[in-house]
C-alpha positions, 0 to 999 in steps of 0.5 A, a space after each residue: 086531610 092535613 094541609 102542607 105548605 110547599 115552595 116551588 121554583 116559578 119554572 115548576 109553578 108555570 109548569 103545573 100551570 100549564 097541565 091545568 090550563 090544558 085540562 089535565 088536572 082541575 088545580 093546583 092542588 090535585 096535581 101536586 096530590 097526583 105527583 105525591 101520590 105517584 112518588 110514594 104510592 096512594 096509601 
C-alpha cells in the first residue's frame, strides 16, 4: 500500500473525528480508505 498525502478543511477534520470517536471507524485513515473506496469502488 502506497501513502498519499491529503489536505482536509478543519470542519471535514472534526467530522471524521467524530465517526471515530463514536466508534465507527478505528482512525483516521480507515475512514478516508472507506470514503475512497465507496467513490471509486474497492479495486
Amino acid at each position: 500500500m502506497q501513502t498519499m498525502q491529503i489536505r482536509l478543511t478543519e470542519k471535514q477534520i472534526r467530522r471524521i473525528d467524530s465517526l471515530v470517536n463514536r466508534g465507527v471507524y478505528p482512525n483516521r485513515s480507515e475512514a478516508v480508505r472507506d470514503a475512497v473506496r465507496k467513490l471509486i469502488g474497492n479495486e
